[in-house]
Backbone as a printed PyTorch tensor [residue, N CA C, xyz], in Angstrom:
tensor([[[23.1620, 68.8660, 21.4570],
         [23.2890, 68.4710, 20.0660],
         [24.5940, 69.0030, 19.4630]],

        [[24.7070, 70.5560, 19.8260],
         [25.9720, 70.8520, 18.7620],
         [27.3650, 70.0500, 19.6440]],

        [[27.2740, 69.4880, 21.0580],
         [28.7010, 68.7370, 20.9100],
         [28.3840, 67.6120, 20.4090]],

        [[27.4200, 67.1200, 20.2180],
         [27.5200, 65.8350, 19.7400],
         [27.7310, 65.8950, 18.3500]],

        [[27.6240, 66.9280, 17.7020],
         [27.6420, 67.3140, 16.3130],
         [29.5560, 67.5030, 16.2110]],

        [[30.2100, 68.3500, 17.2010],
         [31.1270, 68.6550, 17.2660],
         [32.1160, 67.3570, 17.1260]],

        [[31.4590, 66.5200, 18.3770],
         [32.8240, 64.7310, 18.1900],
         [32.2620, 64.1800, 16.9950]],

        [[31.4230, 64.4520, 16.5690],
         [31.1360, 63.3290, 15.3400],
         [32.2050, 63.6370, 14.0320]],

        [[32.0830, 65.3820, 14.2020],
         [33.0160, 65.6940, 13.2250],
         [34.9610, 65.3160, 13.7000]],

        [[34.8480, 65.4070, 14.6460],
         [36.3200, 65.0110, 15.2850],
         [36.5830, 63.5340, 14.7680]],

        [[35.6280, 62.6720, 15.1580],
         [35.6160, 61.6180, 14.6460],
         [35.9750, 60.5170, 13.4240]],

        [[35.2490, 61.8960, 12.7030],
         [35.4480, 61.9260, 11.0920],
         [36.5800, 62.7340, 10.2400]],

        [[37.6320, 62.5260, 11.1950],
         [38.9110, 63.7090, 10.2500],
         [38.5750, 65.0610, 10.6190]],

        [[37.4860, 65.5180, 11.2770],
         [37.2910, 66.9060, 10.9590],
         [37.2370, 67.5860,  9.7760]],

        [[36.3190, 66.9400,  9.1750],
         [36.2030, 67.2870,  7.8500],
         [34.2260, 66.8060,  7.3280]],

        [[33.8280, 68.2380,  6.8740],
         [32.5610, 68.4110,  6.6210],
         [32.2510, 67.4050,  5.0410]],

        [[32.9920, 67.0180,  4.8300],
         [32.6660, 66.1010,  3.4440],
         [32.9280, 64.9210,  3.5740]],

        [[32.8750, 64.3480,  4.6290],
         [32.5170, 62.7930,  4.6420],
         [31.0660, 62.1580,  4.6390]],

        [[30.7010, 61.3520,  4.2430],
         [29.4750, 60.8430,  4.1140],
         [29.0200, 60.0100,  5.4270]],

        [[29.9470, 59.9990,  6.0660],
         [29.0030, 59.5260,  7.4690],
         [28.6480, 60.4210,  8.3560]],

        [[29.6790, 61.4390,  8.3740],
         [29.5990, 62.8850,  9.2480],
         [28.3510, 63.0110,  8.7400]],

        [[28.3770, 63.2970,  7.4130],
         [26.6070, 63.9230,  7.0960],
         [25.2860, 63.3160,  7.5120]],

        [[25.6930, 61.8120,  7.4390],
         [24.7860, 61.2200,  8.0680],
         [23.8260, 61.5520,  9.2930]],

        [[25.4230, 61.4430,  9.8750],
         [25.1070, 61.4320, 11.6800],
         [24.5390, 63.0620, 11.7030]],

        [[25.0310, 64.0440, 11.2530],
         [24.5730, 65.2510, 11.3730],
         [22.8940, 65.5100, 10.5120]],

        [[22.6130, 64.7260, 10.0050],
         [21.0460, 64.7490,  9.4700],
         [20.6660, 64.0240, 10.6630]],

        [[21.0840, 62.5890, 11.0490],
         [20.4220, 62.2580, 12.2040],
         [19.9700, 63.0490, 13.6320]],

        [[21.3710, 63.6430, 13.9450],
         [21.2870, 64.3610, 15.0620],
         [20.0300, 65.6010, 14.8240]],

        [[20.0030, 65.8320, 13.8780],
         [18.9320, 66.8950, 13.6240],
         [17.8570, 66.3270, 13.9280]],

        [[17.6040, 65.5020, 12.9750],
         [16.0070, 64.5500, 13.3720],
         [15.9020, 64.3970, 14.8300]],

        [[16.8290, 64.2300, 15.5870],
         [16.2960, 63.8900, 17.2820],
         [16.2380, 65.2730, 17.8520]],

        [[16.9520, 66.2910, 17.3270],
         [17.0730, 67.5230, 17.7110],
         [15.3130, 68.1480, 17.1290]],

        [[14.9810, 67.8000, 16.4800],
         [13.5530, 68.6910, 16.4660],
         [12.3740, 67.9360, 17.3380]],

        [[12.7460, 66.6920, 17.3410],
         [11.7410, 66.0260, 17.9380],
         [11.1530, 66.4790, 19.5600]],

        [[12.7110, 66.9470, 19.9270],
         [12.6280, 67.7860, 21.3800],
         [11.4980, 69.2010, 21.4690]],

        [[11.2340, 69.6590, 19.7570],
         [10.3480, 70.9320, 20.2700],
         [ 9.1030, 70.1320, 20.3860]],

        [[ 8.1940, 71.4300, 21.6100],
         [ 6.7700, 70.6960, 22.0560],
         [ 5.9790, 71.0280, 20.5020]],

        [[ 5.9380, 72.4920, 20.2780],
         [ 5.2480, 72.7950, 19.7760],
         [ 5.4660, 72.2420, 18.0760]],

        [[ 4.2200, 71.8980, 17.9030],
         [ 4.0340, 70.8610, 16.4930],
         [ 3.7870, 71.9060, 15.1180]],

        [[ 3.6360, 72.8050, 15.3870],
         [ 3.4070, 74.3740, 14.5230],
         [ 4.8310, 74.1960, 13.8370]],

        [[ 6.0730, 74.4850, 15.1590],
         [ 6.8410, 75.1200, 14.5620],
         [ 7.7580, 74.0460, 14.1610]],

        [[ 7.1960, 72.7160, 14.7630],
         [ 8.0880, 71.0730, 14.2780],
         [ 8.1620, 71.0970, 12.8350]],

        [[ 6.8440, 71.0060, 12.5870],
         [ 6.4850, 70.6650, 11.3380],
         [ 7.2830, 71.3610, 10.0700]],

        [[ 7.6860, 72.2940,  9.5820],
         [ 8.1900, 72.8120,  8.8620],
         [ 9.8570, 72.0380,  9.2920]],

        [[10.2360, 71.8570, 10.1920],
         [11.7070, 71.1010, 10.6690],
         [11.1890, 69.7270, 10.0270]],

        [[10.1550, 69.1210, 10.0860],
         [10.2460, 68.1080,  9.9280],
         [10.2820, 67.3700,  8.7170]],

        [[ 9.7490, 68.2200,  8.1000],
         [ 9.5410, 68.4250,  6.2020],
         [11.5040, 69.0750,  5.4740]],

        [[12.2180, 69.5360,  6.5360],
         [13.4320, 69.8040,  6.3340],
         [14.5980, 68.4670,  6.7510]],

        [[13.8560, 67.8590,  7.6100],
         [14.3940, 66.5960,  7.7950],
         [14.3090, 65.4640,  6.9090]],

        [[13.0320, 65.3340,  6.7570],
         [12.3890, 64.4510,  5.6090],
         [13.5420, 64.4420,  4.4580]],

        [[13.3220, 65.5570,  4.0010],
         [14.2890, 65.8460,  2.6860],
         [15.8080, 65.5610,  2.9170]],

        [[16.2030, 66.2190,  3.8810],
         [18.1630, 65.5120,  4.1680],
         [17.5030, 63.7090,  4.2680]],

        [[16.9110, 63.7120,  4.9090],
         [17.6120, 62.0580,  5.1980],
         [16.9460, 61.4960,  4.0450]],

        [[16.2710, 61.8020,  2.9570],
         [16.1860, 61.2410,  1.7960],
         [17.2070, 61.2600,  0.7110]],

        [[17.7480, 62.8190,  1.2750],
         [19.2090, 62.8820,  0.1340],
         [20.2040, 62.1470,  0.9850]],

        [[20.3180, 61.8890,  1.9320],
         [21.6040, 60.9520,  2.2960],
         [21.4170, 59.7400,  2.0020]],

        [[19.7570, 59.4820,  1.8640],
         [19.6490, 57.3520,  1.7660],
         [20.0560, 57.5180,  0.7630]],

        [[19.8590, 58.5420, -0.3130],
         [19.9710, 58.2280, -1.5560],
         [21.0130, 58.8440, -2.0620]],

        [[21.8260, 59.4520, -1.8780],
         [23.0690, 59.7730, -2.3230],
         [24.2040, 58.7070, -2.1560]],

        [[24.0620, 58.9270, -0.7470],
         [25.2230, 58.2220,  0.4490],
         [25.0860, 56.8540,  0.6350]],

        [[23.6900, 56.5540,  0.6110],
         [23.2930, 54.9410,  0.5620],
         [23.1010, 54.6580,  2.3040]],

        [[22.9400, 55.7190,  2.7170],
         [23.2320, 55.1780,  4.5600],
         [21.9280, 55.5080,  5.1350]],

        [[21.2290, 54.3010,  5.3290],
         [19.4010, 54.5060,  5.7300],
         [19.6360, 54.5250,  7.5400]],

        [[19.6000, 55.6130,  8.1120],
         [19.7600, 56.2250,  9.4890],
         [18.4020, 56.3750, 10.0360]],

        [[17.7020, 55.9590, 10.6530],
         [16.3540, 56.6510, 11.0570],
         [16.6340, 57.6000, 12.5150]],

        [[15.8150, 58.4890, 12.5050],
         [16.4210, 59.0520, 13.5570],
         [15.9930, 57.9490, 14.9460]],

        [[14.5870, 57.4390, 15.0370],
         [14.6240, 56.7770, 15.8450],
         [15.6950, 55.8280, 16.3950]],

        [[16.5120, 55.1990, 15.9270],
         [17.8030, 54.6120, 16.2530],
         [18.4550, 55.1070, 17.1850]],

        [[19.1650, 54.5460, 18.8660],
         [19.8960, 54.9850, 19.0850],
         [21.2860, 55.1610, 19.2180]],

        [[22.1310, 56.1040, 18.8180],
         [23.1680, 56.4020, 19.1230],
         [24.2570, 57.2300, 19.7060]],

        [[25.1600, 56.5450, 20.0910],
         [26.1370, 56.7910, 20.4540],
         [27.1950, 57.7930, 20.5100]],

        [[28.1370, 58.7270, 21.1130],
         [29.0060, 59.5320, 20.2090],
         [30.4000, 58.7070, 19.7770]],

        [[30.5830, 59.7200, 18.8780],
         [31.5900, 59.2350, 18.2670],
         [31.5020, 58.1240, 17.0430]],

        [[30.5720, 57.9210, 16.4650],
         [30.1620, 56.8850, 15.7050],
         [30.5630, 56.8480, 14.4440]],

        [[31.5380, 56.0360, 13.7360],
         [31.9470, 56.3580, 12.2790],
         [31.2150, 55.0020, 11.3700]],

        [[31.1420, 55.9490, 10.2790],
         [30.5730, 55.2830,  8.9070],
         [31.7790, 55.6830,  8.5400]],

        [[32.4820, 54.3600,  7.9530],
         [34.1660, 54.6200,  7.5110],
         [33.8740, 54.7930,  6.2470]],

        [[33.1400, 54.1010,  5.5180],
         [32.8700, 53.9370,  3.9750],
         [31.0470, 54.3470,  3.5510]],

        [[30.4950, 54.8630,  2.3540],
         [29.3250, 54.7460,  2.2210],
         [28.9340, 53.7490,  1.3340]],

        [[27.5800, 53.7810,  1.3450],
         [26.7160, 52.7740,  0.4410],
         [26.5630, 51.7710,  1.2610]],

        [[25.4240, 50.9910,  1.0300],
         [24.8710, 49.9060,  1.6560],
         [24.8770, 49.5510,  3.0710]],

        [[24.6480, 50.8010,  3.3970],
         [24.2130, 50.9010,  5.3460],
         [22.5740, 51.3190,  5.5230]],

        [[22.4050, 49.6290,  6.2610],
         [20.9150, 49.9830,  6.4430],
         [21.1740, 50.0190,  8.1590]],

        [[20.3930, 50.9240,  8.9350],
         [20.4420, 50.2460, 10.1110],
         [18.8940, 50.5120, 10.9580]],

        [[18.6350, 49.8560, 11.2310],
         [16.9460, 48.8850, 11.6690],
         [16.7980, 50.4570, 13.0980]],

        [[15.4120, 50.7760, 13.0650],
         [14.9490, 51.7820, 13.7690],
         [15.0690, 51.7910, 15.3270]],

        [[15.2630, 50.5180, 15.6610],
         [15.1000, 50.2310, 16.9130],
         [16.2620, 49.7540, 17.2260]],

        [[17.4490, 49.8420, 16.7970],
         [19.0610, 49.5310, 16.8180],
         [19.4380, 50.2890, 17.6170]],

        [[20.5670, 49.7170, 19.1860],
         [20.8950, 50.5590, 19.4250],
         [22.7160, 50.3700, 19.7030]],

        [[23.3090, 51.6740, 19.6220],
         [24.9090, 51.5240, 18.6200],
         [25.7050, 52.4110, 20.0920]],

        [[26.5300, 51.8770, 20.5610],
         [27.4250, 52.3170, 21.4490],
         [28.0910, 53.3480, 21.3730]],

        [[28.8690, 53.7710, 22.0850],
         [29.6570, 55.0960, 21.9350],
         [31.4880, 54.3400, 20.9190]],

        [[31.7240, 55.2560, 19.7610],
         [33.0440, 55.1000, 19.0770],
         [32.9070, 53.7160, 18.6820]],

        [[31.9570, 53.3000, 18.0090],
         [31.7920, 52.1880, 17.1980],
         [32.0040, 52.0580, 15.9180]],

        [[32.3020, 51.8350, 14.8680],
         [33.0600, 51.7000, 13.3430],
         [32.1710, 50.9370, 12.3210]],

        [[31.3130, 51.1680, 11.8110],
         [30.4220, 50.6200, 10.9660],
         [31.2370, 50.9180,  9.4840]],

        [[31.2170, 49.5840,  8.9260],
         [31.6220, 49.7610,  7.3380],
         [30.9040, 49.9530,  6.3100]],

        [[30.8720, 49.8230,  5.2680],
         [30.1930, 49.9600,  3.9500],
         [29.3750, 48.5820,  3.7030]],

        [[28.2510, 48.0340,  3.3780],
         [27.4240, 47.1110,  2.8620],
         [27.0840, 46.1800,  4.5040]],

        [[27.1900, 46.7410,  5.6680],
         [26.7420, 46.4450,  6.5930],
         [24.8150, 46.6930,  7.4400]],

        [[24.5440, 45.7280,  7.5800],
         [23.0020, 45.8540,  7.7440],
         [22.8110, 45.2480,  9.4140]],

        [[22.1600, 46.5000, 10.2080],
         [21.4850, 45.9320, 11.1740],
         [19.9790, 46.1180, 11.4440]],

        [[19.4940, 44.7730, 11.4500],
         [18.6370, 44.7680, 11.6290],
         [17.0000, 43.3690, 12.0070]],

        [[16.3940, 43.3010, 11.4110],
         [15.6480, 42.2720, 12.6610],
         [15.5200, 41.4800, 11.6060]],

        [[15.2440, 40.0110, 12.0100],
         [15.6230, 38.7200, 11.7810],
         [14.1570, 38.0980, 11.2430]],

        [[13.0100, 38.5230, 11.8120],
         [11.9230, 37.6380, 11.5710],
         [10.9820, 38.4260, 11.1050]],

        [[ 9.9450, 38.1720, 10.3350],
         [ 8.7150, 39.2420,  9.7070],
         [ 7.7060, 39.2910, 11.0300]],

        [[ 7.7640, 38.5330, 12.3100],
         [ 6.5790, 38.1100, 12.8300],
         [ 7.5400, 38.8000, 14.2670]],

        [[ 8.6110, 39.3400, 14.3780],
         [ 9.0840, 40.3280, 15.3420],
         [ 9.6880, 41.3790, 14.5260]],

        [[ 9.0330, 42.1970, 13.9510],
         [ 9.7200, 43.7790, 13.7430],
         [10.0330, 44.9130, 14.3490]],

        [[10.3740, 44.6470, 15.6040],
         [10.9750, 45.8060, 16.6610],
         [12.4090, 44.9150, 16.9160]],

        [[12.6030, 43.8640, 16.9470],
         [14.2180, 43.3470, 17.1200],
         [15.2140, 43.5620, 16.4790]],

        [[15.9190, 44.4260, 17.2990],
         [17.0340, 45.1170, 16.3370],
         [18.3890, 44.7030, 17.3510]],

        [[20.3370, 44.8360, 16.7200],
         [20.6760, 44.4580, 17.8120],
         [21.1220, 45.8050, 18.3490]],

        [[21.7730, 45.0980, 19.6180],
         [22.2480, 46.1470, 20.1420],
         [23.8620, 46.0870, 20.4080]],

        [[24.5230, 46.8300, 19.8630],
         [26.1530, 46.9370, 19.9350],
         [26.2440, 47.8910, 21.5370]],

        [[27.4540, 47.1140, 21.9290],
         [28.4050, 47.6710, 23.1790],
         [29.1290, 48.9200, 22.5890]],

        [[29.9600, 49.3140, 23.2640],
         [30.7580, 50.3530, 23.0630],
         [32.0670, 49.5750, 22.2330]],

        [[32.5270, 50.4880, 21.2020],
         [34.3620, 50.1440, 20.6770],
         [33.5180, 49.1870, 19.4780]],

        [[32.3740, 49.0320, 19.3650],
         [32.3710, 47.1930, 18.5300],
         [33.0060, 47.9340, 16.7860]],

        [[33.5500, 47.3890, 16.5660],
         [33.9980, 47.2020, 14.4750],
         [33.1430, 46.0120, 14.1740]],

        [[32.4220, 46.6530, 12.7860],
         [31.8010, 46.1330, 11.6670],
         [32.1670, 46.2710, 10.5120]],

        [[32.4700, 44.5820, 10.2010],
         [33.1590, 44.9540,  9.0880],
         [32.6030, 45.1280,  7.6800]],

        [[33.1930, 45.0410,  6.6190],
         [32.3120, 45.4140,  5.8460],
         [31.2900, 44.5240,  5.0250]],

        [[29.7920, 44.3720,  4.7160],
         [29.3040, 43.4700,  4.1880],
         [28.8380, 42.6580,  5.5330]],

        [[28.6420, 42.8900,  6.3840],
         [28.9620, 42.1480,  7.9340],
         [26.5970, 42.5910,  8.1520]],

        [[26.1930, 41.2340,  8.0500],
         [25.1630, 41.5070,  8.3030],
         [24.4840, 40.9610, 10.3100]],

        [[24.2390, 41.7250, 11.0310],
         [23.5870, 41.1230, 11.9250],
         [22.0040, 41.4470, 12.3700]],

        [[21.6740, 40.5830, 12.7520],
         [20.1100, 40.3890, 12.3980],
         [19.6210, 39.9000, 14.1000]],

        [[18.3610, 40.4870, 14.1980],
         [17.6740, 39.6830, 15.1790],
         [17.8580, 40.4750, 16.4980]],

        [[17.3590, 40.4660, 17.6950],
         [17.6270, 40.6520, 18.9060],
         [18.8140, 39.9000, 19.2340]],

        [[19.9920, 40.6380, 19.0070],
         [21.4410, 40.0250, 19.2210],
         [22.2020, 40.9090, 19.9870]],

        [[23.0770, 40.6320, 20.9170],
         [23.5120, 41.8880, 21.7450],
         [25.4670, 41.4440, 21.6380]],

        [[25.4360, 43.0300, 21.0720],
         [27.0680, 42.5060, 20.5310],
         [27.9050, 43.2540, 21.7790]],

        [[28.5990, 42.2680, 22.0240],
         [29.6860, 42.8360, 23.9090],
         [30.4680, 44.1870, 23.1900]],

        [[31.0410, 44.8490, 24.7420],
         [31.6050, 46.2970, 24.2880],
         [33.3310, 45.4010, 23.5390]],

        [[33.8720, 46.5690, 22.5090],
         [35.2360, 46.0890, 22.0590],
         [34.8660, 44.8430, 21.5090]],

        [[34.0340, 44.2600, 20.6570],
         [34.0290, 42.8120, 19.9200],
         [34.4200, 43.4170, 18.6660]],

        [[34.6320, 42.6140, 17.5610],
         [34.9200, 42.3130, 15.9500],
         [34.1950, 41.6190, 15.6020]],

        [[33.8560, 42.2560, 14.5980],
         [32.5530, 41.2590, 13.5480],
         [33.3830, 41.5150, 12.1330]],

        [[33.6320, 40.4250, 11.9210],
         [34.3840, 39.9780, 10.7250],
         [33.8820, 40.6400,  9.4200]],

        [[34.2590, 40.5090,  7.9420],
         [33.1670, 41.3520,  7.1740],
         [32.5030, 39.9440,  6.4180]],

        [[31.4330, 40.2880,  6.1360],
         [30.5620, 39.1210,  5.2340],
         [29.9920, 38.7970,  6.3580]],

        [[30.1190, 38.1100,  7.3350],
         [29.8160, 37.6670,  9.0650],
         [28.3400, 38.1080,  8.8220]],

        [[27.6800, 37.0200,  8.8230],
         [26.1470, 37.0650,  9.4810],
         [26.0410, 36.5130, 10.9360]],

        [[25.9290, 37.5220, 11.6030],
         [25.7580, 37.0520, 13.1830],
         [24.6120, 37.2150, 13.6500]],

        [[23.9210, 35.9640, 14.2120],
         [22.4180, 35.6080, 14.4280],
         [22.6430, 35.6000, 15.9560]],

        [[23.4110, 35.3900, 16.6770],
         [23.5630, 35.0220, 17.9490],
         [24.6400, 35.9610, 19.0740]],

        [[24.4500, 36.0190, 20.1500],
         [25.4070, 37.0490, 20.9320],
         [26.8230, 36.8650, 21.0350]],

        [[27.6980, 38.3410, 20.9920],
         [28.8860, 37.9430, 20.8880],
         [29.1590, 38.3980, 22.2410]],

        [[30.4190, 37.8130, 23.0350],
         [30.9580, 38.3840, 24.2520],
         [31.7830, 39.4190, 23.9450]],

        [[31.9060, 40.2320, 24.9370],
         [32.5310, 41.5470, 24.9520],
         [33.9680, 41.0300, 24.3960]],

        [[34.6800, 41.9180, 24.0630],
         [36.1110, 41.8250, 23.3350],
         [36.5250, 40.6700, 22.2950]],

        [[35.5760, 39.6090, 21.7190],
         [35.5940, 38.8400, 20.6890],
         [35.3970, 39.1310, 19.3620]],

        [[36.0730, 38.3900, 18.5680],
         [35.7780, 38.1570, 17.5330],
         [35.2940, 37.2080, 16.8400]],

        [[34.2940, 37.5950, 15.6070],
         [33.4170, 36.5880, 14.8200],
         [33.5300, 36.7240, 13.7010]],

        [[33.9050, 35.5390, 12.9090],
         [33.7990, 35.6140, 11.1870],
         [33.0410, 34.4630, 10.7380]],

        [[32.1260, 34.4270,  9.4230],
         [31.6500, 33.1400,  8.8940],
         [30.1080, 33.2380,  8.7470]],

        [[29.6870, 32.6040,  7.6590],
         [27.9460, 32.2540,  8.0420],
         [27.7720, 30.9710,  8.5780]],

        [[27.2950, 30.8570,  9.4540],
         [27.0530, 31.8220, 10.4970],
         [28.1450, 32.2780, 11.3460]],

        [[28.0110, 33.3950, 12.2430],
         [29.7060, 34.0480, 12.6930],
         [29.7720, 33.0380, 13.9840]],

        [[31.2150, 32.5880, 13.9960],
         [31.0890, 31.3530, 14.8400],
         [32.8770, 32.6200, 15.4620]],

        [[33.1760, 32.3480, 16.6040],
         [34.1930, 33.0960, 17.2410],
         [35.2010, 32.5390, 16.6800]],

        [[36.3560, 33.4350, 16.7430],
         [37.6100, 32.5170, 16.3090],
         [38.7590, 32.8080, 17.5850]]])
């Protein structure tokens, strides 16, 4: 945990006052307690977790569940309006922007989340939805609702995100 805590901050300027660093560092915690067996001494961690990742949805605007997986190196360039779906899973040094949402597409599948490659940029306002699997090094345009898979190293802009 603490290197993964360590590149996140590298990541982020090296600097403890960015709002995605904090993110990722409330997240990393949440997976970091989940590892103890004992539920005695969870529990009080978990009621300490509870509370950060309520002050980050709600400060920062960046809804992280710890269940999500990720990646190192992961930047939230901007805050506010980052939702990302529990069952999402996010590559290593991927770039998520501000008003970007991942997450599932249908009320009648709520575990479909997508899954980003490694390198992918999201831009900002950039919604993707559904069991969608975005290639390593792609671009997702901002506004870009992408319903469908992108190939590795492409780019997509448009509703719907059509390659350019």
């Amino acid at each position: 945990m603490i290197n993964q805590i360590k590149s996140d901050w590298i990541a982020h300027g090296r600097t403890l006052y960015r709002a995605g660093f904090r993110a990722l560092f409330v997240y990393r915690f949440g997976n970091w307690r989940m590892t103890i067996k004992s539920k005695l001494i969870r529990a009080p961690l978990s009621l300490i977790y509870r509370f950060m990742e309520q002050r980050v949805r709600f400060k920062y605007g960046i809804e992280l569940p710890y269940t999500a997986k990720l990646g190192e190196r992961v930047v939230f360039e901007h805050q506010h309006g980052i939702v990302i779906h529990g069952n999402c899973v996010i590559g290593d040094d991927c770039i998520i922007r501000q008003g970007v949402t991942l997450g599932n597409r249908y009320l009648d599948k709520p575990f479909d989340a997508p899954v980003l490659g490694v390198g992918v940029s999201v831009g900002a306002g950039a919604k993707i939805l559904g069991f969608v699997n975005i290639g390593d090094h792609a671009t997702i345009g901002a506004n870009a609702v992408v319903l469908n898979d992108v190939p590795a190293g492409k780019t997509v802009v448009g509703i719907p995100a059509k390659l350019v």
